[in-house]
C-alpha positions in Angstrom: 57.9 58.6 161.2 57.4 61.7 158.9 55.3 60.1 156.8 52.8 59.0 159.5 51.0 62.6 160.2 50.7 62.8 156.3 48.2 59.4 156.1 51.2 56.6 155.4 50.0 53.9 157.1 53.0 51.2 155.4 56.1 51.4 153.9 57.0 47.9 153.9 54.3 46.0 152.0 55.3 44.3 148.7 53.7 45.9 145.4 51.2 44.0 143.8 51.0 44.1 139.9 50.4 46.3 137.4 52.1 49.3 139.2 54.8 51.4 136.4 57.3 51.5 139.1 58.0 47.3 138.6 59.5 48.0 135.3 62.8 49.3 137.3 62.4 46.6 139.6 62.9 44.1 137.4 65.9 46.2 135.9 67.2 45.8 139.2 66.9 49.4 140.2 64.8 50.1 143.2 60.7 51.6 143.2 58.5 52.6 145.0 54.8 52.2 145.5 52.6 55.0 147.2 48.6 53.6 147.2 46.3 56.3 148.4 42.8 55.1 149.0 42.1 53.5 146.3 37.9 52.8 147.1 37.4 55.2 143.2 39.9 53.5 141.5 38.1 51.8 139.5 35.3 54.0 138.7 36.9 56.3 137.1 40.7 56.0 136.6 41.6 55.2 133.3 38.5 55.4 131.5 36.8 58.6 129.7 35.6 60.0 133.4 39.2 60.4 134.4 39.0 64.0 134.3 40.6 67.1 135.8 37.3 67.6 137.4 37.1 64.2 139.5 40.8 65.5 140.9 40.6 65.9 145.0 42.4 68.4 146.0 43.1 66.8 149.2 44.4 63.5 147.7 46.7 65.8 145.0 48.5 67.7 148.5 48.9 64.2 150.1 50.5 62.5 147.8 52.6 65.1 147.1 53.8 65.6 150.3 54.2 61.5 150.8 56.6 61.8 147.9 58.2 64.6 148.8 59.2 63.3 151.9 60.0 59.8 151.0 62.3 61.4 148.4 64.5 63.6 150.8 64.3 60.5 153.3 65.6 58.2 150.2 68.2 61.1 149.3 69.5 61.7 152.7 70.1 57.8 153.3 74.1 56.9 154.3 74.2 54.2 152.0 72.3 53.3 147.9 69.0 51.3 148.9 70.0 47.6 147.9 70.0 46.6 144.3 69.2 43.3 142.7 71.1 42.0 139.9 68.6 42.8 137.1 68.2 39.0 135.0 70.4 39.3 131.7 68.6 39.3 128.1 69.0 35.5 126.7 70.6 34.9 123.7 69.0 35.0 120.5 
C-alpha cells in the first residue's frame, strides 16, 4: 500500500482506550487511530516536559504524511466507510 514506504505497519488493529478519536465512534461516526512509536510516550507527553523542544522532526513529517494519505485514500473511497447506529440517549 501507500502507506507502507511511509512506516504503516497496520491499518486494521482495533484502538485501544483513551484515544480522542472513540468519542465519534461511539456517535457512530467512523475514527481513526494512527500510533507512531510510542517507546517516549510516557515520558514526556502530557506532562510539563511536553515541549516544542522534545518535537522530532522526523516523527512530525511522518505522521503527517500517514494522515495525509489515509485522508485522500478515505476521500477517494466509492462508497461512506460503514457506520454504526450510534446508542440513543435514555430517557430521563
Amino acid at each position: 500500500t501507500a502507506l507502507r514506504p511511509l512506516g504503516m505497519r497496520d491499518f486494521r488493529s482495533r484502538s485501544g482506550g483513551g484515544s480522542d478519536h472513540q468519542s465519534f465512534e461511539r456517535a457512530g461516526v467512523p475514527g481513526l487511530l494512527m500510533v507512531q512509536d510510542a517507546s517516549n510516550y510516557s515520558l514526556s507527553r502530557h506532562t510539563a516536559m511536553d515541549t516544542v523542544e522534545r518535537l522530532r522532526e522526523g516523527d512530525l513529517i511522518q505522521g503527517a504524511s500517514v494522515i495525509a494519505v489515509a485522508a485522500m485514500r478515505v476521500a477517494n473511497l466509492p462508497d461512506l466507510l460503514p457506520r454504526t447506529t450510534a446508542p440513543r440517549p435514555k430517557a430521563e
